[in-house]
N, C-alpha and C positions, 0 to 999 in steps of 0.2 A: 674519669672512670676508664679501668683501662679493657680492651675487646679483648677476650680470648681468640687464640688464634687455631688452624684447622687442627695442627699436631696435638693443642692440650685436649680438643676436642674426640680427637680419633685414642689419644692416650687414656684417656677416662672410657671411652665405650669399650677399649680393650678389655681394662680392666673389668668392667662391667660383665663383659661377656664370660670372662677368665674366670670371673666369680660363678655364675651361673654353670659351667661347664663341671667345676671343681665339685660345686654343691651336690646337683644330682639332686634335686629337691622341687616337687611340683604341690601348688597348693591342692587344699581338697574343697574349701569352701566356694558355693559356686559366681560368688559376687567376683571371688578375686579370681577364678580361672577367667571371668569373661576381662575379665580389665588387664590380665596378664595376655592374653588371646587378641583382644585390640592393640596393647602394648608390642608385642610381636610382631604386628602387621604395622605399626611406626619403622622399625627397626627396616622388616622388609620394602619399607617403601623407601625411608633414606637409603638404601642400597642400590634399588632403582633409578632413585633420581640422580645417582651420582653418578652411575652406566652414563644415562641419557645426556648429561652432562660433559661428560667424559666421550662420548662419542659424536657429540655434537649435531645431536637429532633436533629435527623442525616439528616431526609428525609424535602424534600419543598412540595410548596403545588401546586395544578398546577397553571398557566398563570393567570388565570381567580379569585381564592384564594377562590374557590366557594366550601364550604366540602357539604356532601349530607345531606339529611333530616334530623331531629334529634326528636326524639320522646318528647311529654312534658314531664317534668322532674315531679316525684311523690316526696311526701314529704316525705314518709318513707325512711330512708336513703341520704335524703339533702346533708347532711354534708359533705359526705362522695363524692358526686358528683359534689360541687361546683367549685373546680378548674377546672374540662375539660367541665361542662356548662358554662362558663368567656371565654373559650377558645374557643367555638362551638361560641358562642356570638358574638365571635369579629372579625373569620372568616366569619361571615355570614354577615357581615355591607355591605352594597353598596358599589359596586365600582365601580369603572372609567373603561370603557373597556381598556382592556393590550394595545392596539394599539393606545391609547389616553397619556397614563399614561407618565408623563417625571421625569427626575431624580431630587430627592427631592433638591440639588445645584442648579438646573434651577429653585424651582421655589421658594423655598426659601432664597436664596439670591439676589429677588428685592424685596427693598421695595415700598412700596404700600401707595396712600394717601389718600385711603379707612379706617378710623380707624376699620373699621370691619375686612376685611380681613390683616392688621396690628397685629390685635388679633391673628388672626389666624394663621399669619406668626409665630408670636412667641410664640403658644403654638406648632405648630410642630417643631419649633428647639427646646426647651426646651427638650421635650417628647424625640425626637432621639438625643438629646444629653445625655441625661438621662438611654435610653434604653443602647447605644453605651457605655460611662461610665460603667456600670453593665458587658458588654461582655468584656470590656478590661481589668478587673481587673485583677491585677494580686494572689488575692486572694478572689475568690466566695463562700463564706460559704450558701450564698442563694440557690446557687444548691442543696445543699445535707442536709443541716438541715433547719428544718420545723421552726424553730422558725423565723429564718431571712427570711425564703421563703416566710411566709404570711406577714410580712412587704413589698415584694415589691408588692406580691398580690392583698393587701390592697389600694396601690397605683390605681394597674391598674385598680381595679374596680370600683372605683370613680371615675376615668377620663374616664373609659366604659364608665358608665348611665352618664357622662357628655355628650358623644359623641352623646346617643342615644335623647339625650333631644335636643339635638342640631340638630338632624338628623329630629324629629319630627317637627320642624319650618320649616328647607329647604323642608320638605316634603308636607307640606300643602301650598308651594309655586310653586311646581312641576320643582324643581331642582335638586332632586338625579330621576327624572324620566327614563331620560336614564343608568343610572348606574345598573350594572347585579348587581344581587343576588338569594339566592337560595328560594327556596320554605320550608318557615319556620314554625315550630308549631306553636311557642308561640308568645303571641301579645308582644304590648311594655312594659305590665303593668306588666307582667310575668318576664321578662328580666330583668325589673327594679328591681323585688322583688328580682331574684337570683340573679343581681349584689350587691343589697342592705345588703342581708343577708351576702354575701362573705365577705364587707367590714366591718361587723358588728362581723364575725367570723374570720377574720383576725386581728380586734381589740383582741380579747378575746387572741389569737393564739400566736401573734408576740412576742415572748421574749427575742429577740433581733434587735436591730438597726443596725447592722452592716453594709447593703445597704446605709446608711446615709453620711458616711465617706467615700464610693466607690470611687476613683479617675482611671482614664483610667490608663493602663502602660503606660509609655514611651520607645519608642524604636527605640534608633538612628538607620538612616538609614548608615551611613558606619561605624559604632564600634559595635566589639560583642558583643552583652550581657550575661553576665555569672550568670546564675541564683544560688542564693546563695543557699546553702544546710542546713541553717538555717534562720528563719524572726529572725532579730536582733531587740532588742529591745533601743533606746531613748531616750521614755518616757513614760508617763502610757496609750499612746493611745495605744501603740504598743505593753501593755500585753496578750490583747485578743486572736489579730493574732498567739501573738507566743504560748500559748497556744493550740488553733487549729489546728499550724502545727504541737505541741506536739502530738496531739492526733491522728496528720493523723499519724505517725510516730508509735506511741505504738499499731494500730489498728492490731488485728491478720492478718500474713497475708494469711491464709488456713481458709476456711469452716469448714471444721471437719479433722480427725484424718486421712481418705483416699487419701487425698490432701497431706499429709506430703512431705515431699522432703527432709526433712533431715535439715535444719536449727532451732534451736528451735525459739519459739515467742517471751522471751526473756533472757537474762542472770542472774545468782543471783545476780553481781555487778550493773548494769541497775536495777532491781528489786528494790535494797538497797539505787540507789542512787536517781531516780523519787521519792520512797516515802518520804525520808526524805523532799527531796527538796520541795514538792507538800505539805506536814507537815505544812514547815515554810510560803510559800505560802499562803495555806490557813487562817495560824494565821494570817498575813498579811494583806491578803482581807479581812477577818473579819471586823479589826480594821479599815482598811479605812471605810467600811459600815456604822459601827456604827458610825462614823465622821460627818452623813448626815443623816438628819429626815426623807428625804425620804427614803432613804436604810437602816434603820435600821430591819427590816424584811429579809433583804438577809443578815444578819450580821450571823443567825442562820445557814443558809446555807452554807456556806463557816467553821462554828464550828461544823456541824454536821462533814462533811467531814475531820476534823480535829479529831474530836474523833475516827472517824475509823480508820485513817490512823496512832494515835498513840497508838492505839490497835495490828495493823498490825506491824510495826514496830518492836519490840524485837520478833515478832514470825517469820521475815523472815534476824535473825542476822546468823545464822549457813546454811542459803542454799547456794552450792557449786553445780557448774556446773559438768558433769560425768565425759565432753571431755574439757579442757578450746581452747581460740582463736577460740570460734565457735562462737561469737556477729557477727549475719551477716547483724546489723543495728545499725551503732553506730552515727547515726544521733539522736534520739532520746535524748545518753547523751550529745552528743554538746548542744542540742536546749533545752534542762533541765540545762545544764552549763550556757547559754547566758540569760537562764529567771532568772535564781536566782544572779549570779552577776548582772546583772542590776537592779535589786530590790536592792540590799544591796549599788550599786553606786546611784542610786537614794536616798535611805535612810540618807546615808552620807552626799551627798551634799546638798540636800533639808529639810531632817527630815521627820517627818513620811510620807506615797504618802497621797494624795489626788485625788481621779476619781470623774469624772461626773457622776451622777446617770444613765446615758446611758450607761459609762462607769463598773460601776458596774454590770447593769442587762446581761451586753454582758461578761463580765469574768465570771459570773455566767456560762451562755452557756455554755461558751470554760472550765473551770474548771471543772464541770460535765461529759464532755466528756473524759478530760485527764486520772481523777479519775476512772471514767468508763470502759476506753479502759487500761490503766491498769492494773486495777483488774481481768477484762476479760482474757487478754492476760497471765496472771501469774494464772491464776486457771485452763485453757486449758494445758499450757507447767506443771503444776504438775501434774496433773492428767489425762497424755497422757499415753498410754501404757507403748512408749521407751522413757521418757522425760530425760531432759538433765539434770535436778535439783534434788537434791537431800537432804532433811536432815541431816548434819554434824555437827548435834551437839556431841561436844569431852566427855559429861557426859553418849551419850548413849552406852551401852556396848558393842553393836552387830555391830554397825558403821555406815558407813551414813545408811541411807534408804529411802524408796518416801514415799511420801507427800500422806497419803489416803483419803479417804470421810469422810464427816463429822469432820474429827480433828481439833483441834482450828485455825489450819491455812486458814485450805478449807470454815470453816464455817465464819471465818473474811472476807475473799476474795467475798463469796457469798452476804456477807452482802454488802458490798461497790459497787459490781454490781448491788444490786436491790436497793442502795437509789435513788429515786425517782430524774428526771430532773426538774430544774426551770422551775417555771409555773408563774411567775409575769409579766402582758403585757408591753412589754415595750412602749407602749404609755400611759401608767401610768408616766411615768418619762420624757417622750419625746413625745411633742402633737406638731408637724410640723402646723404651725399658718394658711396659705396659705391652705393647703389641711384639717385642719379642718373645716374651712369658706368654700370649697367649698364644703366638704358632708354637711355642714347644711343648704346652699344654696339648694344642692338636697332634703333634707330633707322639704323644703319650697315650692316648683315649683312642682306644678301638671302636670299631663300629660295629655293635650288636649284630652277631652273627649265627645262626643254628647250625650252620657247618662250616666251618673254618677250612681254609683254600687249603690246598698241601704243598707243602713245601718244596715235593721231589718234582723235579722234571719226567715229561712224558719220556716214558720207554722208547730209543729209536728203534727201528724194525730194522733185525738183519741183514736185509740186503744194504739198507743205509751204511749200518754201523760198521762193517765189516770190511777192513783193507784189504786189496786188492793185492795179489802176489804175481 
């Protein structure tokens, strides 16, 4: 049986909502307004729990999900505010009082012969199927890096000003009227603009899909599961992941040099054997790139990183560890051992790989990262006080020695820290059909207004306007 994944999930609530917007249709019978009304408050909750998720909170919120006033947001600095204004936003919707509220299984598993509230049934399972998918994965890169985070950001805040478009009809019908909420700045046209902006800056943002392919874990209930100490690789979906947990894997594990404990960050044979590997890798990636019209722009990306890496290469042939049997992570060469045979078993059986240009912009990501936390992690352990590596090359006379500033080794290492991460959206290569159609829907549908803004700019006063002779 196969698991739907987060994108068919967020593609079907689009649609869902897309419908609902388009319709303009509210039941009148009062069975189905109350089931459409709990339905709503599904939709509203999965959008909540995807914030909380997405932001990576410990604490709830109280009973009532009512946050306190929130000042208007100024434009200076937008950008920089948009995630926890989406997040004030979606706290602050109407809601059901607690003592009303029933469990999203009571009220989304009847169906209903209302097609309105139908809609509505099934954009709130979409939505908490979608949200719940993202929390059970067994690997979240949307938590920790920006690029996959505004892909799902991107989502929530389209389906936001969908809710709020939708909150603005039941409202001029006086159906969220008993529903609490807090005492809010900004009107709906405000809300609208910072959801609109978010999804507009989550386009620019997202440089990777990887929320797309999210499938929940599975996790029998009487067998144990033994989480494997490496992601094995298959096929070319499952380069990205193992990449990723490459890089969780080479990340330092100390802040600085006061934190030490005595294990170094990482070994000379680990050092010698990620870059070779990450080398052949990258000539690899390349060549699939350049395979594809689209991805021929990340072709340079994947050979920039190859230039450095065979720069680096003969200047880290002679580093020898001071103590050897101190690798106190040898996870990292299993998981560089299981990416490169699988490429090379791939290669064999198939001939050269071939990715999906989602596929590509998302190994971009995760190779970035490897290459990065790498370099990182080997320019800290040389240039620690008591590092554990040392120069042993047999030409120099004096014998081994450490690795100093600026020598061609420190300055290769610095190099490959500050190459730049991919910046290519990945909705360039992947525009989700359903949640396009439904921000241009939003993009189409005004917001109920008794007096519509003017168009003309304010008159400047004379002394302003007037050049000076």
């Amino acid at each position: 049986m196969s698991v739907a994944t987060y994108g068919e999930h967020a593609e079907n609530a689009a649609q869902a909502l897309n419908v609902l917007i388009r319709a303009d249709e509210i039941p009148t019978d009062s069975d189905a307004v109350d089931q459409m009304l709990h339905c709503r408050e599904a939709v509203v909750d999965a959008l909540r729990q995807r914030l909380y998720d997405l932001g990576q909170d410990d604490w709830y919120p109280p009973a009532d999900h009512l946050p306190a006033r929130t000042p208007k947001p100024m434009l200076a600095g937008l950008d920089e505010k948009l995630a926890s204004l989406v997040d004030n936003i979606a706290f602050a919707l109407p809601s059901l009082p607690f003592d009303e509220r029933r469990p999203p299984s009571e009220v989304l598993g009847v169906e209903s012969a209302d097609p309105t509230v139908e809609t509505w049934r099934a954009a709130g399972i979409e939505l908490l199927a979608g949200s719940h998918t993202l929390s059970a994965a067994a690997e979240q890169p949307w938590r920790t890096e920006a690029g996959a985070g505004w892909w799902v950001m991107r989502d929530v805040a389209v389906a936001m000003e969908a809710v709020l478009v939708l909150d603005s009809r039941l409202e001029e019908v006086g159906l969220l009227s008993d529903h609490q909420r807090p005492e809010y700045a900004m009107s709906l046209d405000e809300k609208r603009m910072v959801l609109s902006q978010t999804a507009r800056v989550a386009t620019w943002q997202a440089t990777s899909s990887s929320p797309e392919e999210a499938v929940p874990r599975m996790r029998p209930v009487e067998t144990r599961v033994v989480i494997e100490p490496v992601a094995l690789v298959s096929g070319p979906e499952d380069l990205a992941p193992a990449q990723r947990r490459l890089a969780r894997f080479l990340k330092p594990m100390v802040a600085s040099d006061a934190m030490y404990v005595g294990e170094p960050e990482i070994t000379a044979d680990a050092a010698r054997q990620v870059t070779a590997s990450q080398l052949f890798l990258c000539r690899t990636f390349a060549e699939a790139a350049r395979r594809s019209p689209k991805t021929k722009s990340l072709a340079a990306f994947f050979a920039n990183r190859a230039e450095v890496l065979e720069e680096l290469q003969p200047r880290i042939t002679f580093l020898a560890d001071v103590v050897d049997g101190r690798d106190p992570n040898k996870r990292s060469a299993w998981q560089q051992g299981e990416l490169t045979t699988a490429v090379f078993r791939m290669q064999e059986q198939s001939g050269p790989i071939r990715l999906q240009p989602t596929q590509v912009v998302d190994l971009a990501t995760a190779t970035h990262e490897v290459v990065h936390n790498l370099a990182k992690a080997m320019r800290r352990e040389l240039l620690r006080s008591d590092s554990n590596l040392v120069d042993a090359d047999p030409k120099r006379a004096t014998g081994p020695a450490r690795v100093n500033r600026r020598s061609p080794l420190e300055r290769t290492l610095t190099d490959l820290v500050n190459l730049p991460a991919p910046n290519e959206p990945a909705t360039r290569f992947s525009n989700p059909l359903q949640r396009a159609a439904l921000q241009q829907t939003l993009n189409l549908t005004a917001t109920p207004s008794a007096h519509p803004p003017m168009p003309f700019p304010a008159a400047r006063s004379a002394t302003y306007a007037a050049p000076g002779f």
